[in-house]
C-alpha positions as CSV (number, residue, x, y, z in Angstrom):
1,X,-9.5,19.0,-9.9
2,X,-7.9,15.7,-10.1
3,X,-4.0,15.4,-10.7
4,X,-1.8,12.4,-10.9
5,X,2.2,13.3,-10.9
6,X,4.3,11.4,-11.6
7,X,8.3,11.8,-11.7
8,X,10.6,9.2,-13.0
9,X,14.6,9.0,-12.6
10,X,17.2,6.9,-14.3
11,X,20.6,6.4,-14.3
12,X,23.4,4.2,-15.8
13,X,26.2,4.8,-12.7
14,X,28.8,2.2,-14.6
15,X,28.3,-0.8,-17.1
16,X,25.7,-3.0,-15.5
17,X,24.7,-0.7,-12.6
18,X,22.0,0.8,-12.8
19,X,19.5,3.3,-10.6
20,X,16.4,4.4,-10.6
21,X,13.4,6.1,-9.0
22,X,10.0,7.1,-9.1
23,X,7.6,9.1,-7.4
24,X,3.5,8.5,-8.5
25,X,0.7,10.4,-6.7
26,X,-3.2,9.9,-7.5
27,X,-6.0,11.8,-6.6
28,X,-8.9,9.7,-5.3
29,X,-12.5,11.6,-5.0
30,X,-15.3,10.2,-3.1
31,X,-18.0,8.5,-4.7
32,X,-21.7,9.8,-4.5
33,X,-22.6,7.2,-1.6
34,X,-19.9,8.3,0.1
35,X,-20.6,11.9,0.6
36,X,-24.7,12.1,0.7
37,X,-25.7,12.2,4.4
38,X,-29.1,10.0,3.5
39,X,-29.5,7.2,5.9
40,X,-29.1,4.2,3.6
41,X,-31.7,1.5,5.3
42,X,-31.7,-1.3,2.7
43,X,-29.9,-3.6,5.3
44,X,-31.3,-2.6,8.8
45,X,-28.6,-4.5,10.4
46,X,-26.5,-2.1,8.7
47,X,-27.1,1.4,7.7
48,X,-25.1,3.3,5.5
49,X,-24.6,7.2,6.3
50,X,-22.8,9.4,3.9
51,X,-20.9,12.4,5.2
52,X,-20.9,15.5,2.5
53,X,-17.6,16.9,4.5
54,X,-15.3,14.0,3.1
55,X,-12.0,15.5,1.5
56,X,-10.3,13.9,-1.5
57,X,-7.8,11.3,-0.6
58,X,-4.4,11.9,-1.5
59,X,-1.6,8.3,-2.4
60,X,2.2,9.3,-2.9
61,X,4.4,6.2,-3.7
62,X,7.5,6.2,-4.0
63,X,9.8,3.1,-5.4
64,X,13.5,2.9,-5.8
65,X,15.4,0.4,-7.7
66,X,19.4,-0.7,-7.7
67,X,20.2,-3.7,-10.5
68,X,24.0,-5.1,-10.6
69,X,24.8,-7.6,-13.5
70,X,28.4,-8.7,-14.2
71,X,28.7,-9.7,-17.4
72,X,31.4,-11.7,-16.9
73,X,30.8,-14.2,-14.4
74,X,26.6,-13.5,-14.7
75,X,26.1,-12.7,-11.7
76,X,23.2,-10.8,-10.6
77,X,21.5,-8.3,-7.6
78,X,18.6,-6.5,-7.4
79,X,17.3,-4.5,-4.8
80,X,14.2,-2.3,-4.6
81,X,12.4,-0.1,-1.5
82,X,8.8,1.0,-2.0
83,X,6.8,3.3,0.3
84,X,3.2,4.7,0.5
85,X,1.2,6.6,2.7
86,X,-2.4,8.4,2.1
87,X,-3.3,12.0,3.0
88,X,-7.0,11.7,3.7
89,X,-7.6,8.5,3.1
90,X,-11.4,7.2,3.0
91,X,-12.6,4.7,5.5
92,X,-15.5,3.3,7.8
93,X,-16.5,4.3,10.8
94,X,-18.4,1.5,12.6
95,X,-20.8,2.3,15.3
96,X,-22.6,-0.2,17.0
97,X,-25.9,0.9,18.2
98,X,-28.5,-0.6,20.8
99,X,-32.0,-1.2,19.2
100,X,-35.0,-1.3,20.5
101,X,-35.5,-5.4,20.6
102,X,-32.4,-5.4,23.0
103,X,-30.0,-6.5,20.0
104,X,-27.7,-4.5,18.0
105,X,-27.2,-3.0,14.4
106,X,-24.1,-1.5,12.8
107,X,-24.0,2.0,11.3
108,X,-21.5,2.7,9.0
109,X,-20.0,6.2,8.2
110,X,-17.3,7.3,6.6
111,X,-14.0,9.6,7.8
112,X,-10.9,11.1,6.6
113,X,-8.2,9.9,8.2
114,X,-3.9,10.1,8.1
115,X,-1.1,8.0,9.5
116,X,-1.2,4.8,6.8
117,X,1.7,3.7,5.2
118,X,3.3,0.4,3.9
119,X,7.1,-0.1,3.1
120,X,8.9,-2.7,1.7
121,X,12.0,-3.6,0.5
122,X,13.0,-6.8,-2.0
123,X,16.3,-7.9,-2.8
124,X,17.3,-10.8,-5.4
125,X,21.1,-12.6,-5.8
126,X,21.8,-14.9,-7.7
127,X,25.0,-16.7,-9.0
128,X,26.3,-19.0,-12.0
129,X,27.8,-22.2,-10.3
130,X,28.5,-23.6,-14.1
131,X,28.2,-20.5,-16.5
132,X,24.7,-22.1,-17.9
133,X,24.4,-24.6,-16.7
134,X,23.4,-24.3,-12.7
135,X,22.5,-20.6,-11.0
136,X,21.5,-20.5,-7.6
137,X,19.3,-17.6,-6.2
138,X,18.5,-15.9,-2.6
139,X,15.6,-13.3,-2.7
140,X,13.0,-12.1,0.1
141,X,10.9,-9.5,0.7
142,X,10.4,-7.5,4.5
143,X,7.5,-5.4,4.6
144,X,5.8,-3.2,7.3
145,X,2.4,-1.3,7.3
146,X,0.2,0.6,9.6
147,X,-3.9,0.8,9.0
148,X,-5.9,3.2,10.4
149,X,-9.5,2.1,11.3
150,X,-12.6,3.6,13.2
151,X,-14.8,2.3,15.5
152,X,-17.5,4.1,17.9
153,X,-15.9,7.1,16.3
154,X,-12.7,6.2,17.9
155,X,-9.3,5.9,15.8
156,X,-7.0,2.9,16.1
157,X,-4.0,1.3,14.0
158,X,-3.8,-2.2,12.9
159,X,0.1,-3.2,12.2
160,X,1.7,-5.7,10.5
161,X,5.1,-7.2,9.3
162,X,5.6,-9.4,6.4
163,X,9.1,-11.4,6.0
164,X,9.7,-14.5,3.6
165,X,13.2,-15.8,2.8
166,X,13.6,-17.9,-0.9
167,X,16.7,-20.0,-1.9
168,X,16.6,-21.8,-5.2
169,X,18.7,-23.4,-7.8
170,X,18.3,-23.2,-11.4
């Protein structure tokens, strides 16, 4: 059974304020390759195992939204947070096994795993010098995420940040 909710809120708090958020969740099932436990040997430097005990993986994301506009002067804001985060989520495993030539060859399997997420947030302002005539603008985004990844069956987490800074004129 595959479901996808999704929940959407809006509001109008005064003239040229508004809010919003929304929740969206999807349902991801493995594919066939991922869940047969035949040996895929079409590369030998790397074979492909399936494992039939995968779960469906499971994405909530969630994204809120604030926009300001004053009419009058036209001056503008916008600011938005998103988050995600996967329950079960579907990735390699990468063994690295010893051959018999004294080289190695990768096996690839594949886990459920939790702990991913990403969040961001974005913000925009921007301001009329001469009511149409010359706006400037200051947005940037800051964003932080966490992967999960396996190797020799062992779970790890790759991190990251993400900051950028824009001024512009118009």
């Amino acid at each position: 059974l595959n479901y996808s909710p999704t929940l959407n809120y809006s509001k109008t708090l005064k003239q040229g304020k508004t809010l919003s958020l929304n929740y969206h969740g999807n349902n991801n099932s493995p594919t066939p390759e991922q869940l047969q436990p035949i040996r895929n040997t079409q590369n030998l430097q790397n074979i492909v195992i399936g494992n039939p005990d995968l779960k469906p993986s499971f994405e909530h994301r969630l994204n809120g939204n604030y926009n300001y506009v004053e009419a009058k002067s036209g001056s503008t804001m916008f600011l938005s947070a998103n988050f995600s985060t996967t329950q079960n989520q579907i990735i390699n495993n990468v063994i690295i096994v010893p051959d018999t030539l004294g080289s190695f060859r990768q096996e690839t399997r594949y886990e459920n795993t939790n702990g991913t997420y990403n969040l961001s947030a974005n913000y925009n302002i921007s301001i009329p010098l001469k009511k149409n005539v010359l706006t400037i603008s200051n947005s940037g985004t800051i964003g932080v995420s966490k992967r999960a990844l396996f190797i020799n069956n062992e779970r790890y987490f790759n991190s990251g940040l993400n900051f950028s800074q824009r001024i512009s004129g118009n």
